[in-house]
N, C-alpha and C positions, 0 to 999 in steps of 0.2 A: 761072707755076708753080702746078700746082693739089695739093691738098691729096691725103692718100695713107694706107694704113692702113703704110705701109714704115715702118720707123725713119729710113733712108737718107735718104724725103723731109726730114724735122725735120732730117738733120746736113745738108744741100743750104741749107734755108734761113736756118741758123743761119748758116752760111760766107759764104752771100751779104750774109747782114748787117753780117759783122763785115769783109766788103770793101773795102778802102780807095776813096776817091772816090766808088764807087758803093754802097757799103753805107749805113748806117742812121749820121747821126751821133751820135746818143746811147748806140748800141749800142755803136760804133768808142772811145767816152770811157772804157767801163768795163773792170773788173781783175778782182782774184779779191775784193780786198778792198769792192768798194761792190758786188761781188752779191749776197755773203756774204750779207749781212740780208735781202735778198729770197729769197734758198733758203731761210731759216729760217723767214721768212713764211711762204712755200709748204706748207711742213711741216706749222704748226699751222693753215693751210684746209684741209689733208688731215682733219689730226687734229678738225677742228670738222665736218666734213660728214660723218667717221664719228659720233660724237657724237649730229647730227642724225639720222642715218638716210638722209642725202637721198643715195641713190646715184648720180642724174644729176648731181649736185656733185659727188659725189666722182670722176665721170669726166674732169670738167674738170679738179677740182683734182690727180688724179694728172698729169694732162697738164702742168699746169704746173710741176708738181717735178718733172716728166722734162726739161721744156726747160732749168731747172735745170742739170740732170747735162749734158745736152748743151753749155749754156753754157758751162761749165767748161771741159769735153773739149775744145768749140774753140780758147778761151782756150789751156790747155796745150798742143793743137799746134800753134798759130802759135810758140810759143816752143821746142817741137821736145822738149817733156817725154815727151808724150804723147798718142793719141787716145783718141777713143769707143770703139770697138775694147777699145784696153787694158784700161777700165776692166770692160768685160762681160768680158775672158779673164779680168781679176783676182777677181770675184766670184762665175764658174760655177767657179772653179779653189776659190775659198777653200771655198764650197756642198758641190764633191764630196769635197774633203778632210775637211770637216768632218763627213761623212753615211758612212763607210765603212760603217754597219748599211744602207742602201739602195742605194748603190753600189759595184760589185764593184772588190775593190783587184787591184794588181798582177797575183795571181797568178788572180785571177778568183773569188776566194769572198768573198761577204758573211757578217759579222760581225755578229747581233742583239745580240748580248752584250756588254752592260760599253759600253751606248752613254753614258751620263750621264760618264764615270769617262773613254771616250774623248773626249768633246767636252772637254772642261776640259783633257785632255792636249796636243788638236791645238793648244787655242785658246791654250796656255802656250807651246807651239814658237814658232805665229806672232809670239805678244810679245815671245818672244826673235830672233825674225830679224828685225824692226824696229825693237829695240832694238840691234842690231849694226849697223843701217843707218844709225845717228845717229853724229853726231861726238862723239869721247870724252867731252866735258865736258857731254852731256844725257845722260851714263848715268851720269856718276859717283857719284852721288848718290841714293840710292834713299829716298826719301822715302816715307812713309805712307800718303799721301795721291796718290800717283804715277797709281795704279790710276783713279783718280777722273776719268772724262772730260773733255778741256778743252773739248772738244763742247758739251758737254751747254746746256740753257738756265740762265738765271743761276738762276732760283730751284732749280730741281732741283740743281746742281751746287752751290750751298751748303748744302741738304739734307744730299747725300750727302759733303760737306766734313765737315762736322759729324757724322753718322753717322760715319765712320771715326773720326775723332778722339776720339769719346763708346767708342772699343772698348779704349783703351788709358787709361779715366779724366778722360780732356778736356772734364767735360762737368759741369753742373751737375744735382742732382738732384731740386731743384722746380723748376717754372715760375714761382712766384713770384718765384723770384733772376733768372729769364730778364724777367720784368718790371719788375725794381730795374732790369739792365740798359738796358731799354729808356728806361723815365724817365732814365736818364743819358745816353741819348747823345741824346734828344732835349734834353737839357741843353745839351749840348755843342754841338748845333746852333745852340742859341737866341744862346749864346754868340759863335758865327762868325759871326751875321746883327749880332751887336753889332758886331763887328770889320768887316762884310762883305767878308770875305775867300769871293769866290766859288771860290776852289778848296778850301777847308777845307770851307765849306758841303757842296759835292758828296760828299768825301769824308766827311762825316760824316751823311750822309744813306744813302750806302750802307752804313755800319756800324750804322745804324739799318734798314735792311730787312734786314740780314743777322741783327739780332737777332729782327725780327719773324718770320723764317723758323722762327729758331731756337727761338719761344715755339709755333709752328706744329708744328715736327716736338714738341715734349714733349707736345703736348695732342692727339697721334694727328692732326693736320688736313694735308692735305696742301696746301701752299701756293698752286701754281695751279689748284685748284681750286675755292679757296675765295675767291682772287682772282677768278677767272669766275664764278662766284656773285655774287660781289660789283659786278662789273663790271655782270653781268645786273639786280640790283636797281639800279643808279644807272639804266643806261637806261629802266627801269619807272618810277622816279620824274619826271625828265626830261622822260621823253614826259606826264605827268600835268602838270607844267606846261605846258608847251607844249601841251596839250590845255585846258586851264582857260584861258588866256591867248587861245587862240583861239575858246574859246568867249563869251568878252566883247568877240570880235572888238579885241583887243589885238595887234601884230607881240611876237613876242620880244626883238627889238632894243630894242622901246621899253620893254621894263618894268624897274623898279628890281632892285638885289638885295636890299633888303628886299619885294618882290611876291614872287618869285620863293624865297626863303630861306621864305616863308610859307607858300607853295606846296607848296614840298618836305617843311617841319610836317606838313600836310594828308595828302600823299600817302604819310607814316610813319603816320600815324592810321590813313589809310584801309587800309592792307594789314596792320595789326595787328586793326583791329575784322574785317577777310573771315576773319582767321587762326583767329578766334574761332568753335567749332563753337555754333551756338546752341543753348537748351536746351528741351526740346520744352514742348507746352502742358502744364498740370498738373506739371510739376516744381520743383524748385528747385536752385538752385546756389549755392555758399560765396560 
């Protein structure tokens, strides 16, 4: 099989993988539920090679959240839900509905006008015809927070948890109280690690990041971004030990975690004294 600018080639090759006997056996093991995290993955290479700028990444990486989509598609027709197909009639179908200002409706006339005021409209039908497609008891219930993607990634989706909830009063109104908060439930951790109850742990570790989210949205910081940030300096330091360790011709294996905790001291010096503008000859500073 050789490679193809077609779509058709990618759903050829996906089929053949997911072949029984003769397919791929690791391919043949997976569901919807263990791709899941790898589509999600995909996603945020998209969103990091835009980020970068590097647009030869980003051709890859669209490549691989299209195999994504296709993976899926396969998935759902071996089970007779659905193809690939489908899913492009579903989204050229929702596009032209939703763009009646560029494309011509029924009777052939496009409509400039009142596009914001129609998108909100089209996009409120849609919600209700897929809320008519659920079984009565995932409708019965209209909750606040309904609107709020289950999609979404965790930190953003508790963001906007909390966003909706802070519009109706649910919300504290310093960061300060969002910090008592946080000293308590890292309390309440320290507590479960006395107990070690590893499932309380867990659960109480995600109602501590969900506070740290929450001290995040009150101080304007957007959470994974500031997490990537943060990500980004641990690797800079990191690599500073591992650069210092190998410069004594040291392995990293072999050095303690007081070397290394030492290191990482250094390597906070060091990008605080570069952070420092110097002050020119002839001057003086406080």
């Amino acid at each position: 099989m050789t490679p193809s600018r077609d779509i058709s080639r990618l759903i050829e090759i996906m089929a053949a993988l997911r072949t029984p006997v003769t397919g791929c056996p690791w391919d043949l093991e997976q569901d919807f539920q263990t791709i899941a995290p790898y589509t999600i993955e995909e996603a945020y290479e998209v969103a990091d090679a835009i980020s970068r700028g590097d647009l030869d990444d980003l051709r890859e990486e669209l490549g691989d959240l299209l195999l994504q989509v296709v993976y899926h598609a396969q998935m759902a027709e071996e089970q007779n839900a659905f193809a690939f197909g489908d899913v492009v009639e579903a989204i050229t179908k929702k596009m032209i509905r939703r763009h009646p200002h560029v494309f011509a409706d029924k009777d052939g006339n496009i409509q400039p006008a009142g596009v914001k005021s129609a998108w909100e409209r089209i996009k409120a039908e849609e919600k209700a015809e897929r809320a008519a497609r659920r079984p009565p008891e995932d409708t019965a219930h209209k909750s606040l927070l309904a609107s709020v993607k289950a999609g979404l990634p965790a930190l953003t989706r508790a963001m906007e948890l909390q966003r909706k909830a802070s519009t109706v009063g649910f919300d504290w109104n310093d960061p300060r109280a969002v910090l008592a908060k946080i000293r308590e439930e890292a309390d309440e951790i320290e507590a479960a690690l006395d107990r070690n109850d590893k499932a309380e742990i867990a659960e109480e570790t995600g109602d501590l990041m969900f506070a740290l989210v929450n001290l995040a949205r009150h101080v304007d910081a957007d959470p994974e971004t500031v997490l990537r940030a943060t990500n980004a300096k641990f690797e800079r330091r990191f690599a500073y030990i591992e650069t210092a360790l190998a410069a004594k011709g040291r392995p990293l294996e072999g050095a303690t975690l007081e070397e290394m905790d030492a290191l990482w001291n250094e390597a906070k010096t060091a990008a605080t004294t570069t952070a420092v503008v110097p002050a020119k000859a002839g001057t003086h500073t406080a």
